[in-house]
C-alpha positions as CSV (number, residue, x, y, z in Angstrom):
1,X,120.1,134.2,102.4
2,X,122.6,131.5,102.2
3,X,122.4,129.4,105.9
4,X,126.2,129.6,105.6
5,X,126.8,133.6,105.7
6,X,123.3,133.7,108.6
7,X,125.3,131.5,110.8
8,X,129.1,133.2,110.0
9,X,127.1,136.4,110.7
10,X,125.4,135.6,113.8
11,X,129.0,134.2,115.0
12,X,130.5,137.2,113.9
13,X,128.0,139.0,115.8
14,X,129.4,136.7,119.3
15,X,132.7,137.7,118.6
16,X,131.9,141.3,118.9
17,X,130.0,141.1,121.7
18,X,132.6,139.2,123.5
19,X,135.0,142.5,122.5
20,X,132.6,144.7,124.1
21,X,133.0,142.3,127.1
22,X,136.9,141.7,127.4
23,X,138.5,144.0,124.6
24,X,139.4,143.4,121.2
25,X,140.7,139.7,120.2
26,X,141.5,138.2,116.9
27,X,138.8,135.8,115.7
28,X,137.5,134.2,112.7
29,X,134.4,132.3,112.3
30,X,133.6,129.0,110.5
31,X,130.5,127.4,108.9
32,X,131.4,125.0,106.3
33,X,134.1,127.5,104.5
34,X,137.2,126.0,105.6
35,X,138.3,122.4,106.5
36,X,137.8,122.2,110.3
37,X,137.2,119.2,111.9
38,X,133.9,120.6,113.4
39,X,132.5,116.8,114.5
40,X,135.6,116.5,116.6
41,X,135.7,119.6,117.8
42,X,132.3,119.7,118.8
43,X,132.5,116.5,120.6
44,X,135.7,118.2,122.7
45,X,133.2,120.6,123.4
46,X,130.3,118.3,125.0
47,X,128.2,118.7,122.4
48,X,127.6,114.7,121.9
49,X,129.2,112.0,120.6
50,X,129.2,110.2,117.1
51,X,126.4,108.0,116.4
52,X,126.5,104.9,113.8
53,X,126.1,107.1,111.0
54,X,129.0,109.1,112.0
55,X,126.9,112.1,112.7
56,X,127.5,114.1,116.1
57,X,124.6,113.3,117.9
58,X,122.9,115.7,120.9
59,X,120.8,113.8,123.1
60,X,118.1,116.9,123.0
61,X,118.5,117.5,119.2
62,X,119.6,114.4,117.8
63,X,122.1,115.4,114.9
64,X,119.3,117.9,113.3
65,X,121.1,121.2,113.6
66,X,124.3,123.5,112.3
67,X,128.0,123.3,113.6
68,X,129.9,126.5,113.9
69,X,133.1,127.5,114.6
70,X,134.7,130.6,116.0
71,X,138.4,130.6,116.4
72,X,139.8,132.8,118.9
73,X,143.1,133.8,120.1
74,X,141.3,134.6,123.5
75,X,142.6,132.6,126.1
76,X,139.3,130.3,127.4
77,X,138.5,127.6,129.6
78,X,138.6,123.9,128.8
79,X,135.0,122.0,128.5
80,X,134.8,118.8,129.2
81,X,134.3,116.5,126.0
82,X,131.2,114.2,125.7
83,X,131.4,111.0,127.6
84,X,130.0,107.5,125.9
85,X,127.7,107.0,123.5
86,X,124.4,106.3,123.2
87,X,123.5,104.4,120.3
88,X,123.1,101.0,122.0
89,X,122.0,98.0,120.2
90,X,120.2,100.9,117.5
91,X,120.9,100.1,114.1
92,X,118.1,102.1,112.4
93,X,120.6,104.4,110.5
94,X,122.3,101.6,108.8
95,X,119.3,99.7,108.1
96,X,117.7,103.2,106.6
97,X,120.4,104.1,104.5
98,X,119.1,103.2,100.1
99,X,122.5,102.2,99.1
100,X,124.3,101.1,102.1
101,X,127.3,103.6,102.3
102,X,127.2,102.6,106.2
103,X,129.5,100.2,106.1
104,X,130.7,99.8,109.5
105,X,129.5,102.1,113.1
106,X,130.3,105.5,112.5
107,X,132.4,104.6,108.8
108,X,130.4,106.0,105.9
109,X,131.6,105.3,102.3
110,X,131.2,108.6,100.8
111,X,131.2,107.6,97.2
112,X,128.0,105.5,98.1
113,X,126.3,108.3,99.8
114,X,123.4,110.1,98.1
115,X,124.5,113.5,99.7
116,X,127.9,113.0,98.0
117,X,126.4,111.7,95.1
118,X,123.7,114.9,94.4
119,X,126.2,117.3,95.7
120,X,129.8,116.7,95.4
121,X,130.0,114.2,93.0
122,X,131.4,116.7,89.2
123,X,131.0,113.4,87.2
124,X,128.4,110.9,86.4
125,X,126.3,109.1,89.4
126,X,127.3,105.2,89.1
127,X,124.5,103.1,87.7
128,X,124.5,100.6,90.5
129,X,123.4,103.6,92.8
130,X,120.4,105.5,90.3
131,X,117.7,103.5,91.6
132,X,118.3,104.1,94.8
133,X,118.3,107.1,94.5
134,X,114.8,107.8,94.3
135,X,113.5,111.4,93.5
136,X,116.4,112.6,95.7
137,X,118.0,115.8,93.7
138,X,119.9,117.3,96.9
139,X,121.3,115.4,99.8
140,X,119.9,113.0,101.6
141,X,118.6,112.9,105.1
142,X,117.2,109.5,105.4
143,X,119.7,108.1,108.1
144,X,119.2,111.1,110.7
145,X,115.2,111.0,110.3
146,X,114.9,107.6,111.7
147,X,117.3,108.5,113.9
148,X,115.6,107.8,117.8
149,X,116.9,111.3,119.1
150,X,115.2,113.3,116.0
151,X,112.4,113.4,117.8
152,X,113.3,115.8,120.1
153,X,114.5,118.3,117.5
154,X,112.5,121.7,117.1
155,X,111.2,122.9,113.7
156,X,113.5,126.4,113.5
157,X,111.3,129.7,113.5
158,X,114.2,131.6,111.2
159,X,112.6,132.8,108.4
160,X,115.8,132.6,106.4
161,X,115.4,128.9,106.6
162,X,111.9,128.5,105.6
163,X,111.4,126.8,101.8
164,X,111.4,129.4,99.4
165,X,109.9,129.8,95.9
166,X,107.6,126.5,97.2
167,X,111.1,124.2,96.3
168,X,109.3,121.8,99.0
169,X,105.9,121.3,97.5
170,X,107.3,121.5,93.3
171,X,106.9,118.5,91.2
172,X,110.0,116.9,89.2
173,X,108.7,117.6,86.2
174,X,108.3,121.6,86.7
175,X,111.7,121.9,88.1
176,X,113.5,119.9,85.3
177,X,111.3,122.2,82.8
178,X,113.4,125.1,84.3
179,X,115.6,127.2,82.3
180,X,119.3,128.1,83.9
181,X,118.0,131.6,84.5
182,X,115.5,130.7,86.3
183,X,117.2,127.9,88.2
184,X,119.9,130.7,88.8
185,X,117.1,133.4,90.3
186,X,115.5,130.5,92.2
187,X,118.1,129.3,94.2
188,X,119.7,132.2,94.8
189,X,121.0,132.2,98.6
190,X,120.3,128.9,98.7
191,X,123.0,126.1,99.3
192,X,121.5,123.9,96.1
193,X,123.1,127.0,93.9
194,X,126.4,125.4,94.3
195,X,126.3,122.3,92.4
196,X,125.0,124.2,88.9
197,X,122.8,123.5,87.1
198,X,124.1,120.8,84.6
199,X,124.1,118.6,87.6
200,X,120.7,119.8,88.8
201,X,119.7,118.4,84.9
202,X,121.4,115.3,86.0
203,X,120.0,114.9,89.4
204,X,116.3,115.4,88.2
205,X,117.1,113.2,85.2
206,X,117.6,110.3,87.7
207,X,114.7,111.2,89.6
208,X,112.3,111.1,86.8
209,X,113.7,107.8,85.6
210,X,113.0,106.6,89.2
211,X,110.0,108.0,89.0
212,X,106.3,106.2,88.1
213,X,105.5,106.0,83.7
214,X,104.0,108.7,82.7
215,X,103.9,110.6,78.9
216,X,104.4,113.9,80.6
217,X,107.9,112.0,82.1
218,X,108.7,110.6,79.1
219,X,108.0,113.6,77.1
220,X,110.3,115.9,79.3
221,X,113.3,113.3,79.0
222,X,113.0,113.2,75.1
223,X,113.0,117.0,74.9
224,X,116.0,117.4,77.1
225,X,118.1,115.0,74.9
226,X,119.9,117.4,72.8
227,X,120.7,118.9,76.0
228,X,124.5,120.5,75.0
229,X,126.2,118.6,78.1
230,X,127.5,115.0,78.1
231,X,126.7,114.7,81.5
232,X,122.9,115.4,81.2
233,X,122.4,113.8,78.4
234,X,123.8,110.1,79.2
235,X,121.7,110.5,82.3
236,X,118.4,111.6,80.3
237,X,119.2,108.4,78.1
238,X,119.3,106.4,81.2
239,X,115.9,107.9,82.7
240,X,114.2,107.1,79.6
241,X,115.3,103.5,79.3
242,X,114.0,103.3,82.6
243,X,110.6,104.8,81.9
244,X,110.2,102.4,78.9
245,X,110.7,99.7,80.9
246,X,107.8,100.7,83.1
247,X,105.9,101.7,80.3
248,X,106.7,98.1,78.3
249,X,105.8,96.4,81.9
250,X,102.5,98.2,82.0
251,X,101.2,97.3,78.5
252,X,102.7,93.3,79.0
253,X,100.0,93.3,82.9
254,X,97.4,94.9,81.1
């Protein structure tokens, strides 16, 4: 199941047994369907404060964990917001991040960002940002993994979150070969549904371009360049100027 409608579910599921505790209120809950400042909010809450990446960070999970939101018209106490911050002297975030969208503490540059990039971006990725990219096709977690306070975050047991269809062992290469059926049964409930799959093409294109020479690569790009889409096929063209490069670079050390 998508993560979002677990979590709107489970809040749902607080809300009613809040009702069963005070009488029926008017709620509604949020997780990532409307445009509520959750970071903020959460902070008012004393949940933790914004680190240097501008994620809100918990000093017992670090930032590794979902936001929800359920707006009530029940009367409730104020908590106390999150005192200071904790980052020190720690730069690790900004030092981590491939294309340096952390511009200043706790101001990202979302049009650098490889999350924005692989998932909200409709258009073409900017050259300047491709190789950086790596084999990145959705999001991008590098600045919260080096993050100091990761380490105390807990591996979830929920089943609905567990890697499904073995998305986090498959090769490049097999999941460009997909078809859109089979992209569309694969990732159903699955957040990487949303961007489509002419931008999963595009996505994998970079990838593979980014990725070591190889025939089988090469191969893949060529086949995909009568790809009916604009977008997927000036990124194929890209990936396979890249892999000729390697490939010419090989032969000339050789």
């Amino acid at each position: 199941r998508d993560y979002h409608k677990l979590m709107r579910k489970r809040l749902a599921t607080l809300a009613r047994w809040i009702e069963a505790e005070v009488g029926p209120i008017g709620y509604r809950a949020f997780v990532d369907s409307a445009p509520v400042m959750e970071r903020a909010l959460a902070r008012k809450a004393g949940l933790g404060w914004f680190g240097k990446n501008a994620m809100l960070l918990n000093p017992k999970a670090g930032s590794l964990f979902f936001l929800g939101e359920l707006y009530t018209d029940l009367p409730l106490p104020m908590d106390d917001p999150f005192e200071g911050e904790h980052c020190g002297s720690c730069s690790a975030c900004r030092t981590a991040c491939p294309t340096g969208a952390i511009v200043e503490d706790r101001v990202v540059d979302a049009r650098a960002c490889i999350s924005y990039l692989t998932i909200e971006l409709f258009g073409a990725i900017p050259e300047r940002y491709r190789k950086a990219m790596g084999n990145r096709v959705f999001g991008c977690d590098d600045c919260q993994l080096v993050c100091p306070y990761t380490r105390f975050t807990r591996a979830t047991q929920e089943a609905d979150f567990a890697p499904r269809h073995d998305l986090d062992r498959a090769s490049l290469l097999s999941l460009f070969a997909w078809g859109e059926e089979e992209f569309l049964e694969k990732t159903a409930g699955s957040p990487i549904r949303r961007i489509g799959y002419e931008r999963w093409l595009r996505n994998l294109a970079v990838g593979l371009g980014n990725a070591p020479w190889s025939e089988a690569v090469e191969a893949a790009l060529r086949a995909r360049l009568p790809y009916p889409s604009d977008l997927v096929r000036e990124h194929v063209r890209w990936a396979l100027a890249r892999q000729r490069e390697k490939r010419r670079a090989l032969i000339a050390s050789s």
